[in-house]
Structures are given as C-alpha cells and as structure tokens.
C-alpha positions in Angstrom: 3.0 8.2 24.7 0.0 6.5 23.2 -3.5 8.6 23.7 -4.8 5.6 25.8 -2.3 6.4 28.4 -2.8 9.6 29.2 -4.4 9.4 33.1 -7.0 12.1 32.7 -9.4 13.0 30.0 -7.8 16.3 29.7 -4.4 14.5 28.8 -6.5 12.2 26.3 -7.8 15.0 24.9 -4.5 17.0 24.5 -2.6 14.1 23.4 -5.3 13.0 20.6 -5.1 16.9 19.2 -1.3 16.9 18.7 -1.6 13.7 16.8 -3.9 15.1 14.4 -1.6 18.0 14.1 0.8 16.1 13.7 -0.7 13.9 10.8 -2.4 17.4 9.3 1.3 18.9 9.2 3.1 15.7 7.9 0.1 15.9 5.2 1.2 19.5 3.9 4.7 18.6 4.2 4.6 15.9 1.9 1.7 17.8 -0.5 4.5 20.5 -0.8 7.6 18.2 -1.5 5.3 15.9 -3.7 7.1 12.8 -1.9 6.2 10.6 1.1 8.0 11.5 4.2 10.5 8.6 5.1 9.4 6.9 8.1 10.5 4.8 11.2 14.1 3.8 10.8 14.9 5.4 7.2 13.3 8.7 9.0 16.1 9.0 12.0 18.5 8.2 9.6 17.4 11.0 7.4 17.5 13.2 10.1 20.6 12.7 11.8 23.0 13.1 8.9 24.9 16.0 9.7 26.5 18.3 7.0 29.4 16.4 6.0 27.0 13.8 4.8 27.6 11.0 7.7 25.2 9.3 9.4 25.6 9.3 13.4 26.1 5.5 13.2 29.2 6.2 10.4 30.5 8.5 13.0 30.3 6.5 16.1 32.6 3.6 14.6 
C-alpha cells in the first residue's frame, strides 16, 4: 500500500515510518553482506528456493 493511500493521517504517518525502516534495515543488511540485496523479481526468486535448491516455479511443473 502506497503512503498516499492510507485514509487518515495517522495511517500516512504509520505507513511512511515502516518505509523508512524498511529502507534503514535493507541499508544494514546490505552494509553487513557488502552486496546489494536482489530486488523485484530476482528477490522472490531468491527467497522462495527451498532447501533442495528448487525454485517454486521448478517445482510447480
């Protein structure tokens, strides 16, 4: 949900601060691994490999 949507100031406000929490996090995440997280597509693929090394598309065919 974007931050313009929210339908009162308060949800604005709340919805503006997890986005910059967000950001400040994925900051010290990559600071620590010294590599840019992955993002959009390349992301969910990243995360939903399971153990075995398959991706959930691999697994769905």
């Amino acid at each position: 949900m974007a931050v313009e949507n929210a339908p009162a100031p308060k949800g604005k406000a709340a919805a503006k601060g997890l986005r910059q929490a967000a950001a400040k996090d994925e900051k010290k995440v990559e600071a620590r691994t010294g590599r840019d997280l992955k993002k959009g597509e390349k992301r969910f693929e990243e995360r939903s490999r399971s153990s075995d090394g398959k991706s959930a598309g691999t697994k769905q065919m």
